[in-house]
CHARMM internal coordinates of N, CA and C (Angstrom, degrees):
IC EDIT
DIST 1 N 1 CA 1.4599
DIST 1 CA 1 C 1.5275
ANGL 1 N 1 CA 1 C 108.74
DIST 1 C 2 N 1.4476
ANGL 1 CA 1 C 2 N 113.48
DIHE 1 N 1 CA 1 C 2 N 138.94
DIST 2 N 2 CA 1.5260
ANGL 1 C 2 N 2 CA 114.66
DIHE 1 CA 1 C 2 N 2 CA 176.40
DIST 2 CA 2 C 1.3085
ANGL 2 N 2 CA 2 C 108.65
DIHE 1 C 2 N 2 CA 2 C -83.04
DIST 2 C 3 N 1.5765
ANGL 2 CA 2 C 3 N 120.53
DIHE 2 N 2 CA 2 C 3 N 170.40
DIST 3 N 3 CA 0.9142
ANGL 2 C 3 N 3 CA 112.39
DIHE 2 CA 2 C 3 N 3 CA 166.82
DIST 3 CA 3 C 1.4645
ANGL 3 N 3 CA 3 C 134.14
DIHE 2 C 3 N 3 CA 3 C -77.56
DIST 3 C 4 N 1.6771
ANGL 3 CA 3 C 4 N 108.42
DIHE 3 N 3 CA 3 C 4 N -20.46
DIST 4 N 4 CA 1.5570
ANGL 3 C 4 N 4 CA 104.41
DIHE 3 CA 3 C 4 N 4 CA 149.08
DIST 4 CA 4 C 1.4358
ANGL 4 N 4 CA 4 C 127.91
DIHE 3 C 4 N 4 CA 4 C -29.46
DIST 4 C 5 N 1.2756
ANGL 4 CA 4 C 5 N 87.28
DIHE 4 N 4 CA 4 C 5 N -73.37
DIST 5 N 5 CA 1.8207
ANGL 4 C 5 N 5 CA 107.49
DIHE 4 CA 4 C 5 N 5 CA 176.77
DIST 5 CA 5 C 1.9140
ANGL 5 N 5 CA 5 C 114.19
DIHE 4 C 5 N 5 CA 5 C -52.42
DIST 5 C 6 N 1.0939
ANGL 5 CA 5 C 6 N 125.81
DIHE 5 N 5 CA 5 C 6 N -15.91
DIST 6 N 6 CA 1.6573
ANGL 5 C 6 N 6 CA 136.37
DIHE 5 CA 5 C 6 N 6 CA 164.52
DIST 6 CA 6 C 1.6992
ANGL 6 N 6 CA 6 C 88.96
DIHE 5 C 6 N 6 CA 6 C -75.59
DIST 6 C 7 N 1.1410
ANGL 6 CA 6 C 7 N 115.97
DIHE 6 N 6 CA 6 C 7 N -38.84
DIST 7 N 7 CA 1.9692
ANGL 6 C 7 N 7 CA 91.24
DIHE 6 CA 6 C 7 N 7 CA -162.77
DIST 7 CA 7 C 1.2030
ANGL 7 N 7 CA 7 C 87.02
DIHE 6 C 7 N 7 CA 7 C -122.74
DIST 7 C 8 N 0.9957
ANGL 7 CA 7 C 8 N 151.91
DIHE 7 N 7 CA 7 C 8 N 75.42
DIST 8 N 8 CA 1.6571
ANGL 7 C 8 N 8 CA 136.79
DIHE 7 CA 7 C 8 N 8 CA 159.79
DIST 8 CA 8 C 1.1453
ANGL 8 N 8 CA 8 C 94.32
DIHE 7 C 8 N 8 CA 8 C -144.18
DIST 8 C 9 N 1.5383
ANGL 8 CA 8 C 9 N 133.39
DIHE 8 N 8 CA 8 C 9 N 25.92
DIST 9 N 9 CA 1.6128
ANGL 8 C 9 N 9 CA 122.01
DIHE 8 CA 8 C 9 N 9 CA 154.18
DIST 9 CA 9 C 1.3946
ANGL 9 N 9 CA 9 C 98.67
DIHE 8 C 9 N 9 CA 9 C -81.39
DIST 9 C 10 N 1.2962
ANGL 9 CA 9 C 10 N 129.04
DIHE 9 N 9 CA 9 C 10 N 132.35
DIST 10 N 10 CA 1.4342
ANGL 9 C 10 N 10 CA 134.33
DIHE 9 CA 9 C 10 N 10 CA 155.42
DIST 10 CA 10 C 1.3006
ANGL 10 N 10 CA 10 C 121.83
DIHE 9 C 10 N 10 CA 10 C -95.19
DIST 10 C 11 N 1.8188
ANGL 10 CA 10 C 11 N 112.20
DIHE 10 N 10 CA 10 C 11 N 153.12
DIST 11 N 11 CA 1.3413
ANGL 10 C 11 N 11 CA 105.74
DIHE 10 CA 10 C 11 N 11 CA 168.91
DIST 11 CA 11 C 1.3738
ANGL 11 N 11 CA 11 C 139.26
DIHE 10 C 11 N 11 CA 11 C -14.76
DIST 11 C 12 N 1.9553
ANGL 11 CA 11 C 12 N 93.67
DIHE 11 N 11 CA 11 C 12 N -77.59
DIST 12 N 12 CA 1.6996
ANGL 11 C 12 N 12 CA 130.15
DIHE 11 CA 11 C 12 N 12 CA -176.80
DIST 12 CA 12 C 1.3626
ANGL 12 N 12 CA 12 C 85.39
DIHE 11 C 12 N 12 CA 12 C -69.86
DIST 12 C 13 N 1.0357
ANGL 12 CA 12 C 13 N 150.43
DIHE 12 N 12 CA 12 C 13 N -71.99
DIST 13 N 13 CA 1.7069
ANGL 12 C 13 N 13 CA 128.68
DIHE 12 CA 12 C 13 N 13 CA -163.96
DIST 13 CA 13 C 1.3940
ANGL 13 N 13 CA 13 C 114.74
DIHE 12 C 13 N 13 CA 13 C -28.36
DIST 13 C 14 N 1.6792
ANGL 13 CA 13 C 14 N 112.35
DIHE 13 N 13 CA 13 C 14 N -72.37
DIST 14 N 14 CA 1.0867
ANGL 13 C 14 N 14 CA 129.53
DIHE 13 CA 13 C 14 N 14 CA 178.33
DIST 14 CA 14 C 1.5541
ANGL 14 N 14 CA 14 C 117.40
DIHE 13 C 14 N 14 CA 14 C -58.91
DIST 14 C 15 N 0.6780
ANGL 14 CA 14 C 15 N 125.08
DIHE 14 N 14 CA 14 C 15 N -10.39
DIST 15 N 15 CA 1.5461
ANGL 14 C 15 N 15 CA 136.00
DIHE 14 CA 14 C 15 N 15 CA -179.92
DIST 15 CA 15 C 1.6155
ANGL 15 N 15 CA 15 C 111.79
DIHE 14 C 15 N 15 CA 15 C -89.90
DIST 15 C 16 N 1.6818
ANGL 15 CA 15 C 16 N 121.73
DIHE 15 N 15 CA 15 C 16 N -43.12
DIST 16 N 16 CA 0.9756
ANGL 15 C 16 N 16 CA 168.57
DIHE 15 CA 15 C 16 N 16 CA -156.01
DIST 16 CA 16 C 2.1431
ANGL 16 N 16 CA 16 C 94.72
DIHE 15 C 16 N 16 CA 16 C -79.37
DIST 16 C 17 N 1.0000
ANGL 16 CA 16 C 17 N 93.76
DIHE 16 N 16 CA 16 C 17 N -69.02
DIST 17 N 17 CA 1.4432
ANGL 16 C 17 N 17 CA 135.42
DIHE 16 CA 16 C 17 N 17 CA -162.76
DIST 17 CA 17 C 2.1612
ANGL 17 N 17 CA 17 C 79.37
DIHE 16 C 17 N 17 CA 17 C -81.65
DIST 17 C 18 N 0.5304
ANGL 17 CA 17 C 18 N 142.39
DIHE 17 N 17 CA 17 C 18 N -100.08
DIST 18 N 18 CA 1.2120
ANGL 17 C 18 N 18 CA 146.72
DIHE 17 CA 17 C 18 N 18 CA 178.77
DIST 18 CA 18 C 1.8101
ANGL 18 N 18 CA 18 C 123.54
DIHE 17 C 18 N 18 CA 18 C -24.00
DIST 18 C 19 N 1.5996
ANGL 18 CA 18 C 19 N 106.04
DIHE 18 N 18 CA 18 C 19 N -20.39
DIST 19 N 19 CA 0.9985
ANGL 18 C 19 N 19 CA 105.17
DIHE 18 CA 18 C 19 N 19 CA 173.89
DIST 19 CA 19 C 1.2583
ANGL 19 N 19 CA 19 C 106.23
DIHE 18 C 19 N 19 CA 19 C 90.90
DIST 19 C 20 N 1.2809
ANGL 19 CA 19 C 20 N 130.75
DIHE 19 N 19 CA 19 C 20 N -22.61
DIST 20 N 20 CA 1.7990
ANGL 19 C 20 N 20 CA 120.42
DIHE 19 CA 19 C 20 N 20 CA 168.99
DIST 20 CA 20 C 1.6675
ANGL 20 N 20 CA 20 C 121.34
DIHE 19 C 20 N 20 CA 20 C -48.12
DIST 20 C 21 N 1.0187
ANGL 20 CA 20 C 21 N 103.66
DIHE 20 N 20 CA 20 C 21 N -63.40
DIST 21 N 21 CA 1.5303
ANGL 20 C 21 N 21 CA 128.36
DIHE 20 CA 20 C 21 N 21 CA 163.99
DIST 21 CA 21 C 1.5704
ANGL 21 N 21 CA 21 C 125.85
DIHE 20 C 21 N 21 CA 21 C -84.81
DIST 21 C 22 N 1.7478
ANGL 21 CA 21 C 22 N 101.02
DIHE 21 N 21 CA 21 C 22 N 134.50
DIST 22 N 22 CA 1.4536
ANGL 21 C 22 N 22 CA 109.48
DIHE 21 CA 21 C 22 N 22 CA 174.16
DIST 22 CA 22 C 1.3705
ANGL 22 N 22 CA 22 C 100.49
DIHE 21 C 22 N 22 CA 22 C -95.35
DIST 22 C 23 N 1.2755
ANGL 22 CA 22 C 23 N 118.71
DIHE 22 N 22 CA 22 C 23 N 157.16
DIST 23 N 23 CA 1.1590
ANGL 22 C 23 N 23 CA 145.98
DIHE 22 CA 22 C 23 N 23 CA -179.05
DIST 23 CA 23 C 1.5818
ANGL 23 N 23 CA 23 C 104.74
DIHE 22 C 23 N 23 CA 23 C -42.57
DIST 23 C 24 N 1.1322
ANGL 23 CA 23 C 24 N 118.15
DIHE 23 N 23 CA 23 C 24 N -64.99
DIST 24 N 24 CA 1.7648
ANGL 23 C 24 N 24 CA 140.79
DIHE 23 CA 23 C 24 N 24 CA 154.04
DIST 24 CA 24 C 1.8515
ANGL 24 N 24 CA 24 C 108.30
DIHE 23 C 24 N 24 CA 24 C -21.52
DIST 24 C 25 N 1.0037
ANGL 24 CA 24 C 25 N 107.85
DIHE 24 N 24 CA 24 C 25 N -56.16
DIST 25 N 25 CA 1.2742
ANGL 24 C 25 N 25 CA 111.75
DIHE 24 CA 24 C 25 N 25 CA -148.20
DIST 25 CA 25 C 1.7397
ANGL 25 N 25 CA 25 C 97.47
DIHE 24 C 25 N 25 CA 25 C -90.94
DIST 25 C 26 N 1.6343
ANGL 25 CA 25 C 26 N 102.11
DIHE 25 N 25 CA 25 C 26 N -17.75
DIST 26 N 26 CA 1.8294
ANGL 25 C 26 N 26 CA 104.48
DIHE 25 CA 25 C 26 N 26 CA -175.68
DIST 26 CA 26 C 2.1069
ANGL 26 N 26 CA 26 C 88.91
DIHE 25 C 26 N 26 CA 26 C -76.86
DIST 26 C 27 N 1.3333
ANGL 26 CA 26 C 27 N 90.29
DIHE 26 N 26 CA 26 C 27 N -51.30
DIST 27 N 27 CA 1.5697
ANGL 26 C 27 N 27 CA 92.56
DIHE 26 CA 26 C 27 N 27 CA -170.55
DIST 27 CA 27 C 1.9173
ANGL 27 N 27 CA 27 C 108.08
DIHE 26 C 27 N 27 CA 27 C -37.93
DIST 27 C 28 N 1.3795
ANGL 27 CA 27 C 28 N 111.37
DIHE 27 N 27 CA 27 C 28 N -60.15
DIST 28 N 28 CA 1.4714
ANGL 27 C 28 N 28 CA 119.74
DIHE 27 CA 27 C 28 N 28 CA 154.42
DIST 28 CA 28 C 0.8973
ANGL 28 N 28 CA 28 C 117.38
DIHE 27 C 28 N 28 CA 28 C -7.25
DIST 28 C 29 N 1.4043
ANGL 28 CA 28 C 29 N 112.79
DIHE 28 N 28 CA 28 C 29 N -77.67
DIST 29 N 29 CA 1.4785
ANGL 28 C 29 N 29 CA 131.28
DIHE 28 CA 28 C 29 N 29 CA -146.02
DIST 29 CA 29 C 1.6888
ANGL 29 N 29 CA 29 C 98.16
DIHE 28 C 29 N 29 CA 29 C -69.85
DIST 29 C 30 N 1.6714
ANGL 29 CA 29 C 30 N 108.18
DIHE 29 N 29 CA 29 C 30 N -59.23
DIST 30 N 30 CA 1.7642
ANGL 29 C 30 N 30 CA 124.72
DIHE 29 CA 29 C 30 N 30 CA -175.70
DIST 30 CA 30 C 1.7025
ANGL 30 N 30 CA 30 C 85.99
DIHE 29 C 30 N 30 CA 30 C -45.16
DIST 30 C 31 N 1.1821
ANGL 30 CA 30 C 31 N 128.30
DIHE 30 N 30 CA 30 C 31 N -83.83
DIST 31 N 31 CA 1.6512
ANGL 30 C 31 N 31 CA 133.45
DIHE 30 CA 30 C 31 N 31 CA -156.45
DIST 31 CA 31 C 1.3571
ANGL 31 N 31 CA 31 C 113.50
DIHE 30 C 31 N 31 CA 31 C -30.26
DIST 31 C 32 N 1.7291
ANGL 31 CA 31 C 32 N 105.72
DIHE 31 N 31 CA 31 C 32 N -33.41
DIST 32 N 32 CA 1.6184
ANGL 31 C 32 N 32 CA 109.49
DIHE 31 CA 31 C 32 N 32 CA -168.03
DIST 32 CA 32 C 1.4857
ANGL 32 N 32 CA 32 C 103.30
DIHE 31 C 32 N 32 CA 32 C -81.77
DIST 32 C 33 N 1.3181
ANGL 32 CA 32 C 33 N 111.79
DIHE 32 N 32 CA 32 C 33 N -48.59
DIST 33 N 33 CA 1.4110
ANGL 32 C 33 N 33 CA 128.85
DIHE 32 CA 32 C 33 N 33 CA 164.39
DIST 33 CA 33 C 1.2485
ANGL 33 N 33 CA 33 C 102.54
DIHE 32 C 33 N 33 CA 33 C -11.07
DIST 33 C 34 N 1.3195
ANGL 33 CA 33 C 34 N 100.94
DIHE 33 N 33 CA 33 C 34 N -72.39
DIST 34 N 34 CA 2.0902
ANGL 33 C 34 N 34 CA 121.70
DIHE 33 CA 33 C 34 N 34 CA -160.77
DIST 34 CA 34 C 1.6393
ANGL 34 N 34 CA 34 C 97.18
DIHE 33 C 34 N 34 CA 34 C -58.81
DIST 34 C 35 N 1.3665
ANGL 34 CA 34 C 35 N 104.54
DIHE 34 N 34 CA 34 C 35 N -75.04
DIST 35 N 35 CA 1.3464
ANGL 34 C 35 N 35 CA 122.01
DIHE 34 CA 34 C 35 N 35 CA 169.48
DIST 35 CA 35 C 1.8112
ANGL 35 N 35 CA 35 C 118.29
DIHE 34 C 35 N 35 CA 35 C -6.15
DIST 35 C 36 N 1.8702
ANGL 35 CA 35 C 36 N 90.44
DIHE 35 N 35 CA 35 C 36 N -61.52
DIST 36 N 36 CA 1.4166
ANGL 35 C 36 N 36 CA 87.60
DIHE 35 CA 35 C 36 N 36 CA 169.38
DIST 36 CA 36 C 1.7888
ANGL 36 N 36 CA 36 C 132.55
DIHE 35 C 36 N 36 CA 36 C -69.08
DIST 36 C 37 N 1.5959
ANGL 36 CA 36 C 37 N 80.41
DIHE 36 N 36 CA 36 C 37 N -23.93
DIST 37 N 37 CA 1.7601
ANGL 36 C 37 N 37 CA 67.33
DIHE 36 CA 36 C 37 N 37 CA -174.79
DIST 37 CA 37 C 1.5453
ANGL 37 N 37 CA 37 C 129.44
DIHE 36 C 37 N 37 CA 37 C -100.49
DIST 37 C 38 N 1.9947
ANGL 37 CA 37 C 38 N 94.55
DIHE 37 N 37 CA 37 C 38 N -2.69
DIST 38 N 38 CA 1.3851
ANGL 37 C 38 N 38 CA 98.98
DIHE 37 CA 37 C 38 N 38 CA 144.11
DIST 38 CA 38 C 1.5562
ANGL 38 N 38 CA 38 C 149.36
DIHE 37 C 38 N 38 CA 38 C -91.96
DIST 38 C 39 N 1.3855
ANGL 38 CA 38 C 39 N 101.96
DIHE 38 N 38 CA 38 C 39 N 30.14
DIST 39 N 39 CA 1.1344
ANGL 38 C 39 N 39 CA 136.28
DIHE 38 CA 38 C 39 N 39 CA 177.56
DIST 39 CA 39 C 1.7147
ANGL 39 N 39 CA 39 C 123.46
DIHE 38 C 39 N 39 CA 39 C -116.01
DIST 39 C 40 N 1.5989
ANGL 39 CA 39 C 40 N 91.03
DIHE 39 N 39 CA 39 C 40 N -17.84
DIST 40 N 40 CA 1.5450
ANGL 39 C 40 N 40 CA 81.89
DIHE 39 CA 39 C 40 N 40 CA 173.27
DIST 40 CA 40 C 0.8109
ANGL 40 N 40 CA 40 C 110.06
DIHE 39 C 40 N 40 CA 40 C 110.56
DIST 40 C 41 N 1.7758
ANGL 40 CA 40 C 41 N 123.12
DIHE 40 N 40 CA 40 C 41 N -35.52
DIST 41 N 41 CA 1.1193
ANGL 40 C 41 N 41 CA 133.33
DIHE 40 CA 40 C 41 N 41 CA -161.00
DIST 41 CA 41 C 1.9826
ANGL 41 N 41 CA 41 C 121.69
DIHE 40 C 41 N 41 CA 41 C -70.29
DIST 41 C 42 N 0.9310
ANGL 41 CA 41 C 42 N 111.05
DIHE 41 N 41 CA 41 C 42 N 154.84
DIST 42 N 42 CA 1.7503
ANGL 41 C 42 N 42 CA 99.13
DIHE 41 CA 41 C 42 N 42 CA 176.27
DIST 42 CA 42 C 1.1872
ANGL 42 N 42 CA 42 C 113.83
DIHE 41 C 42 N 42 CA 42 C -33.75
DIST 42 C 43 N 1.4180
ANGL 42 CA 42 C 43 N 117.51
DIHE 42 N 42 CA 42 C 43 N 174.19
DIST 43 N 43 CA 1.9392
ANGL 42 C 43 N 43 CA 111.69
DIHE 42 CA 42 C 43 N 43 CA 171.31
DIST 43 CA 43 C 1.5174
ANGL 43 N 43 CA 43 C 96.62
DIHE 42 C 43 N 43 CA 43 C -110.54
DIST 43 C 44 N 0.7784
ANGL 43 CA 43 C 44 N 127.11
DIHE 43 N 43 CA 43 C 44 N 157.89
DIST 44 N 44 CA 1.2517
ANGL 43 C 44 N 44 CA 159.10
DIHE 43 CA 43 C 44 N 44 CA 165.16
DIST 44 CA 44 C 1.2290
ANGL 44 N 44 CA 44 C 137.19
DIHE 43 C 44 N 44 CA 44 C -116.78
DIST 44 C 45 N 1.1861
ANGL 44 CA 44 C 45 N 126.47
DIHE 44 N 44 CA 44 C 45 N 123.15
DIST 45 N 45 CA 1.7662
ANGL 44 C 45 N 45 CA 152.64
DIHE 44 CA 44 C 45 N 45 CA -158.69
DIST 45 CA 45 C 1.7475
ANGL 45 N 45 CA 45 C 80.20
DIHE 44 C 45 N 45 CA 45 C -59.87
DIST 45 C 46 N 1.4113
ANGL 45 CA 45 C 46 N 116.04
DIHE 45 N 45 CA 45 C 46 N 167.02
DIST 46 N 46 CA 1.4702
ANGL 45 C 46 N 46 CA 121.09
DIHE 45 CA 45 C 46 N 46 CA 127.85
DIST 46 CA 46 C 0.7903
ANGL 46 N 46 CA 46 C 122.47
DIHE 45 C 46 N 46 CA 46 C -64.17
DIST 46 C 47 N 1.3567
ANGL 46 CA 46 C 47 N 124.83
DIHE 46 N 46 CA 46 C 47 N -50.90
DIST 47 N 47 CA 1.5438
ANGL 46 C 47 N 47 CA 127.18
DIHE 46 CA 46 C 47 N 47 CA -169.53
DIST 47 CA 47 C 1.5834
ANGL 47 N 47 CA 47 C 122.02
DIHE 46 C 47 N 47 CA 47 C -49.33
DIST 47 C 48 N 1.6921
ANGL 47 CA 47 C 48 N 90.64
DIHE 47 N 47 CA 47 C 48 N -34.76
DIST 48 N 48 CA 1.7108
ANGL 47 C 48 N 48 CA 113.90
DIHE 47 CA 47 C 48 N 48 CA -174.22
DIST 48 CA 48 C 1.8925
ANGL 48 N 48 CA 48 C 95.37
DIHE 47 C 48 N 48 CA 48 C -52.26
DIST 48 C 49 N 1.9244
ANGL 48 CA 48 C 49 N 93.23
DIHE 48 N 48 CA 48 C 49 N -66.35
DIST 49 N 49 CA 1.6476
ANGL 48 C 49 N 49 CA 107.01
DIHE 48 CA 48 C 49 N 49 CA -157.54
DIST 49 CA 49 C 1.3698
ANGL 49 N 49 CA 49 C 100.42
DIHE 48 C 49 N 49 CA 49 C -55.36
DIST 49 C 50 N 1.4634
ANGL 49 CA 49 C 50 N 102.47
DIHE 49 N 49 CA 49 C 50 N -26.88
DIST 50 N 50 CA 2.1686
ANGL 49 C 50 N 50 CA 98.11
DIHE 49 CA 49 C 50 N 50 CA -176.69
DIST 50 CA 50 C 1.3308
ANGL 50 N 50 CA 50 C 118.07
DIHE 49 C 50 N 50 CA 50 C -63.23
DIST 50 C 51 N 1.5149
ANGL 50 CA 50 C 51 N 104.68
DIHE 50 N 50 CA 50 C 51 N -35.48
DIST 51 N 51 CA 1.5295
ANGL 50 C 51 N 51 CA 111.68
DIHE 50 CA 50 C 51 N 51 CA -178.46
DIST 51 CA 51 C 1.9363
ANGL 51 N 51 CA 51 C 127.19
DIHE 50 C 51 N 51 CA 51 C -74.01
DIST 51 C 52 N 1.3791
ANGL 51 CA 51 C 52 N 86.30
DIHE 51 N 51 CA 51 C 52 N -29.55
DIST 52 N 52 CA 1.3710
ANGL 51 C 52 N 52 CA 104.09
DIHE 51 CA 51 C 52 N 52 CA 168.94
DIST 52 CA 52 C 1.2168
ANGL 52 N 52 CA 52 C 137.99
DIHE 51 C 52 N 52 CA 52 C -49.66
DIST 52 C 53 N 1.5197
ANGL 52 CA 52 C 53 N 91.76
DIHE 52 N 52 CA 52 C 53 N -49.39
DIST 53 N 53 CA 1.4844
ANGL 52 C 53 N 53 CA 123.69
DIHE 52 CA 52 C 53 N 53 CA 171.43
DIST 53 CA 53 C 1.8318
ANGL 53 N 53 CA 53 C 119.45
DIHE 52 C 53 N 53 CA 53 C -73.41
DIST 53 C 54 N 1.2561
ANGL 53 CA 53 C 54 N 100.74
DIHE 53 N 53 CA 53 C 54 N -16.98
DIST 54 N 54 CA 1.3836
ANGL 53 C 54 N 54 CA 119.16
DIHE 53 CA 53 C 54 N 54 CA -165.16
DIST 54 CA 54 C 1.4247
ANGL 54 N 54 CA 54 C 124.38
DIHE 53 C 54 N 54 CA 54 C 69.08
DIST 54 C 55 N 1.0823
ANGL 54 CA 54 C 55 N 128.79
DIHE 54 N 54 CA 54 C 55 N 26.79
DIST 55 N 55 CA 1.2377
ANGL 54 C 55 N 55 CA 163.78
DIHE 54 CA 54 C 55 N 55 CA 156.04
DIST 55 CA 55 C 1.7078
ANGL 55 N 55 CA 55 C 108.40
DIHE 54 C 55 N 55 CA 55 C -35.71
DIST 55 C 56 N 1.1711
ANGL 55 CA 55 C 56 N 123.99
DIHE 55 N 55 CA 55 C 56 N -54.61
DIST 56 N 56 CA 1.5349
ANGL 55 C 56 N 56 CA 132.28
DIHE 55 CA 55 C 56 N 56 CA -151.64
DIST 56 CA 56 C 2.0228
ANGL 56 N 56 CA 56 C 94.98
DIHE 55 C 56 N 56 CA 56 C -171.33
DIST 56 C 57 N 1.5118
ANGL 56 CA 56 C 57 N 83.52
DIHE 56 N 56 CA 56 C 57 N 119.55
DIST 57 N 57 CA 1.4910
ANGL 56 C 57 N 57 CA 86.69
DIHE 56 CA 56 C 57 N 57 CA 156.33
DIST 57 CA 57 C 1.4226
ANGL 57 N 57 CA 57 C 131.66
DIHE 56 C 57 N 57 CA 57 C -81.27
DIST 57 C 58 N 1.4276
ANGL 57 CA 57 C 58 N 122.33
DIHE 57 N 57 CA 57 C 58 N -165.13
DIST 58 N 58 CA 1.6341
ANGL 57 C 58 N 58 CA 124.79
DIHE 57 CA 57 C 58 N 58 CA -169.46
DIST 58 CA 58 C 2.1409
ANGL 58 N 58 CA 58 C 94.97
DIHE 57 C 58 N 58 CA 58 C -76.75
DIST 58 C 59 N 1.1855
ANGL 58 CA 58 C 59 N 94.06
DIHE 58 N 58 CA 58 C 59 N -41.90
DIST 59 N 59 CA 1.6779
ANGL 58 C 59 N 59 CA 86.45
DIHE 58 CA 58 C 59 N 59 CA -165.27
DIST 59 CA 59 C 1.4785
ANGL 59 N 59 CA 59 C 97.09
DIHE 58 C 59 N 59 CA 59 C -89.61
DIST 59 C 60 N 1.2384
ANGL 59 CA 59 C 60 N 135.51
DIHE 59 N 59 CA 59 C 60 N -2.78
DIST 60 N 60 CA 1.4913
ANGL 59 C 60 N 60 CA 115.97
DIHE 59 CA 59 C 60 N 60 CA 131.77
DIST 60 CA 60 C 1.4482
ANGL 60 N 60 CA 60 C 146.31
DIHE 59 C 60 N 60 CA 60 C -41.68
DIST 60 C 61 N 1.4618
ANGL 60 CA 60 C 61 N 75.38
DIHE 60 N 60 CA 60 C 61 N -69.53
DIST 61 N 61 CA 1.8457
ANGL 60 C 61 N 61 CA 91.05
DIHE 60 CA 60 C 61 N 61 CA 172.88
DIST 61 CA 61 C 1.7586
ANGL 61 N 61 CA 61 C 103.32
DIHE 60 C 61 N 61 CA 61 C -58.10
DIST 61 C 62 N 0.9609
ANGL 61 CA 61 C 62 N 146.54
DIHE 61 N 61 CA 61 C 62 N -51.65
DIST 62 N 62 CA 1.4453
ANGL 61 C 62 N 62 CA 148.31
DIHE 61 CA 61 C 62 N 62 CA 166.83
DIST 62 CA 62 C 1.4033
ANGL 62 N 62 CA 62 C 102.00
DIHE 61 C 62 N 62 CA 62 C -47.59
DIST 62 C 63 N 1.3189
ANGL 62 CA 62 C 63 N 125.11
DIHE 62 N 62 CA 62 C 63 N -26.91
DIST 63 N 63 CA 1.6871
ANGL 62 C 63 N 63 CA 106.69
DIHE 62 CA 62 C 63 N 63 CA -174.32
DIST 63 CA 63 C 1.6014
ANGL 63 N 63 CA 63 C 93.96
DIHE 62 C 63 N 63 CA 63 C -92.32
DIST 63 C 64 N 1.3209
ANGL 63 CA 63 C 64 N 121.11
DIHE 63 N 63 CA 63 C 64 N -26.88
DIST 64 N 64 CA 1.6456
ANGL 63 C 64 N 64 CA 99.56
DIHE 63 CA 63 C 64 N 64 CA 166.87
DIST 64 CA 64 C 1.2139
ANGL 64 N 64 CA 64 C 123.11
DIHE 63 C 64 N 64 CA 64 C -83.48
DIST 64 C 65 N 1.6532
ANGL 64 CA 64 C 65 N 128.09
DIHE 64 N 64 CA 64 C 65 N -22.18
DIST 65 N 65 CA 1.3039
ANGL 64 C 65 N 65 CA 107.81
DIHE 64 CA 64 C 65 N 65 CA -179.28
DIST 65 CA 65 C 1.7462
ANGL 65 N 65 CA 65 C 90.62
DIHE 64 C 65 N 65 CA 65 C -71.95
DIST 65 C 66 N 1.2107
ANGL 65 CA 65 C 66 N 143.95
DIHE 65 N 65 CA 65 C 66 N -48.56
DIST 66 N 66 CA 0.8936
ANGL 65 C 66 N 66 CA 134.16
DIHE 65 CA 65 C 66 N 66 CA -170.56
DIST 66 CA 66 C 1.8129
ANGL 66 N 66 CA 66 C 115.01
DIHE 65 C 66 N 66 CA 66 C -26.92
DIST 66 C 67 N 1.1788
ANGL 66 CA 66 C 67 N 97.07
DIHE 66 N 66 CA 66 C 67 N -80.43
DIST 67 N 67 CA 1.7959
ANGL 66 C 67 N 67 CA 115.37
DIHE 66 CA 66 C 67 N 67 CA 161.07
DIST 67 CA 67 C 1.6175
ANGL 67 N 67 CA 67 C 102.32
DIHE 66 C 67 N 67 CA 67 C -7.72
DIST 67 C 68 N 1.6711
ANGL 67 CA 67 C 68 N 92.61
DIHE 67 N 67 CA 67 C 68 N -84.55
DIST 68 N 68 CA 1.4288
ANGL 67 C 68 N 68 CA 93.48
DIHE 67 CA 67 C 68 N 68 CA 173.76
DIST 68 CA 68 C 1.5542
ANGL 68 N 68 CA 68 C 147.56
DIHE 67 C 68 N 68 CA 68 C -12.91
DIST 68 C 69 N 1.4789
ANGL 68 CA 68 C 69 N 100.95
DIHE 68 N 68 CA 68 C 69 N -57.16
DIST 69 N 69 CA 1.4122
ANGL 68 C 69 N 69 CA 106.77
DIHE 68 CA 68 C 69 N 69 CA -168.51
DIST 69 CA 69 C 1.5592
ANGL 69 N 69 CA 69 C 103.06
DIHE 68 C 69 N 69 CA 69 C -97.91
DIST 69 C 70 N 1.6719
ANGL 69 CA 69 C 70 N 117.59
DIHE 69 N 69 CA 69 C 70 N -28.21
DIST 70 N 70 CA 1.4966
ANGL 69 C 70 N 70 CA 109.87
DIHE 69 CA 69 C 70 N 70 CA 148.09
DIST 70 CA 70 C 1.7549
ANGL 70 N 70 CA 70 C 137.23
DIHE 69 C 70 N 70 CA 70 C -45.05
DIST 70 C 71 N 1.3008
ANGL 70 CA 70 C 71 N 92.38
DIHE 70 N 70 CA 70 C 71 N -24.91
DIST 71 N 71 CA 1.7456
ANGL 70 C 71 N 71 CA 101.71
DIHE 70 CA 70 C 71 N 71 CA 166.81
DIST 71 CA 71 C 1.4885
ANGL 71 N 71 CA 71 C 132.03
DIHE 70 C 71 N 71 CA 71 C -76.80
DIST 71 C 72 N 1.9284
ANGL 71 CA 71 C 72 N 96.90
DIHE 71 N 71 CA 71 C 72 N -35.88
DIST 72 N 72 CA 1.2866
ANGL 71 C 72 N 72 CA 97.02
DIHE 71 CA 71 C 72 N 72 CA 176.81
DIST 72 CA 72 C 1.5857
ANGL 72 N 72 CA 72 C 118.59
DIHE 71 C 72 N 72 CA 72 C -101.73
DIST 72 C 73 N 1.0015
ANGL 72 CA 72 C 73 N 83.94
DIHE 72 N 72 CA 72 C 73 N 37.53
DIST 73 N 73 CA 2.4902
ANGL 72 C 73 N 73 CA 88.91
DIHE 72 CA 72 C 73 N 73 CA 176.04
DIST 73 CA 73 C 1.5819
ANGL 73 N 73 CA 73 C 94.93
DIHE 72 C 73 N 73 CA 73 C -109.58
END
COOR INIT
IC SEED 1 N 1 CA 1 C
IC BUILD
């Protein structure tokens, strides 16, 4: 495995891929992301903007970062 391939699982993929998130709602989520930080505004997790929205609960978002860091070892 490259090391690309160790970090190129993403949040919204995995989230995506998991069925938490629609396709729609990652696009959402990324825009606000941007939004915020070309605004100045704090940054914000996905996980944060997903939850906000009611999108994904806490033991969601934990079952993808989970995923996550199981992918990249």
């Amino acid at each position: 495995m490259t090391e690309h391939e160790k970090y190129s699982f993403r949040f919204g993929k995995v989230a995506v891929e998991s069925g938490y998130l629609t396709p729609a709602q990652l696009h959402q989520a990324l825009g606000e992301q941007i939004e915020d930080d070309l605004e100045d505004r704090p940054h914000r997790v996905l996980g944060a903007i997903c939850f906000d929205h009611g999108w994904m609960t806490p033991a969601q978002i934990e079952e993808v970062l989970n995923t996550m860091f199981k992918k990249k070892g």
